[in-house]
N, C-alpha and C positions, 0 to 999 in steps of 0.2 A: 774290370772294365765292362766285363758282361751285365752287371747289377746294375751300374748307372747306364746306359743300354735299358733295360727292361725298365730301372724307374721312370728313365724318360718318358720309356710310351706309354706306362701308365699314366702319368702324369697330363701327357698330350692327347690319350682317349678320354680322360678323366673331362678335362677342359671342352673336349667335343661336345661331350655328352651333357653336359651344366650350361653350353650353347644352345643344345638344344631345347633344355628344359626350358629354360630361360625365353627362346622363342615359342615354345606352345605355349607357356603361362600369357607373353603378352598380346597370341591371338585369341587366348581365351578370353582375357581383358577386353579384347579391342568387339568379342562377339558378345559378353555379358551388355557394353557400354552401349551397342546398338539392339540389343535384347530392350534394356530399360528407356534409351529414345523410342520403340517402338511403342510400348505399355505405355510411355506417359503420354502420344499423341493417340493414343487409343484410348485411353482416361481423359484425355480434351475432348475428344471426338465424342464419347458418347454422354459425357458430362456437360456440353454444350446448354443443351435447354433447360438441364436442371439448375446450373448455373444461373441462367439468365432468369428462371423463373421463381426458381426459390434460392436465393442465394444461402439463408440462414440453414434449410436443409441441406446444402452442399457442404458447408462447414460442419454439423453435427455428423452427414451421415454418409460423408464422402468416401470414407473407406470401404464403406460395402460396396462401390464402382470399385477397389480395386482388386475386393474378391472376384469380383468379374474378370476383369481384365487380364489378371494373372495366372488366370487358370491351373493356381493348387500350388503355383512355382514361390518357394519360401522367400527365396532373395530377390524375384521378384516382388511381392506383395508387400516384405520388410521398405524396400525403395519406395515403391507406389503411397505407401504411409507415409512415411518419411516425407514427399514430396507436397502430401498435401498438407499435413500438419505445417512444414517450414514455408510452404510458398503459396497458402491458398489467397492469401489476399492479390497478391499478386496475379494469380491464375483468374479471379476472377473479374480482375482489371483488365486483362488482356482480352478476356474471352467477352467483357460488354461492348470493349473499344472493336469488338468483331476481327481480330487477330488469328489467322489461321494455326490450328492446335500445332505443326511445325515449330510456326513460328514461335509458337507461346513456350513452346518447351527449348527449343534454341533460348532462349530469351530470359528463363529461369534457371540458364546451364543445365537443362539436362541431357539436350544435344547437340552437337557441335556448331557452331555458326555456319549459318550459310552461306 
């Protein structure tokens, strides 16, 4: 009786503790996913005029804005790529149509609707 007794509580600190990992992973989540809304409205923002002025150099050499912007952070900079490789056309449709950089990244899901 004793034994099922202790596996119990093993079993039910076991559980606790897999709750909790489980909620720090999805604050970690929820702080990466406004980490990278942050980056990609800081990448509109200072990509604005290059954008509007050279568009062909925003498409060859828009990754070096996210050397900027990420400041050394891998999984940041990996997104920031990512984002403009997949969505530049996009990005620069919103940002001639004068689209605030929020909006523009809400708008390419990379942050939540508002």
């Amino acid at each position: 009786m004793k034994l099922i007794v202790v596996i119990s509580t093993v079993i039910f600190v076991a559980g606790i503790c897999s709750g909790k990992v489980l909620l720090k992973e999805e604050k970690e989540d929820d702080s990466m996913t406004e980490k990278i809304c942050e980056m990609c409205v800081s990448l509109i923002t200072k990509a604005t005029t290059q954008i509007i002025e050279h568009e062909d150099d925003f498409k060859q050499n828009g990754g070096k804005i996210c050397d900027v912007v990420t400041l050394g952070n891998d999984e940041l900079d990996k997104k920031c790529h990512e984002i403009i490789t997949d969505k530049v056309d996009d990005i620069i449709k919103l940002v001639r149509d004068e689209t605030a950089p929020k909006d523009v990244c809400s708008t390419i899901s990379v942050c939540p609707a508002q």
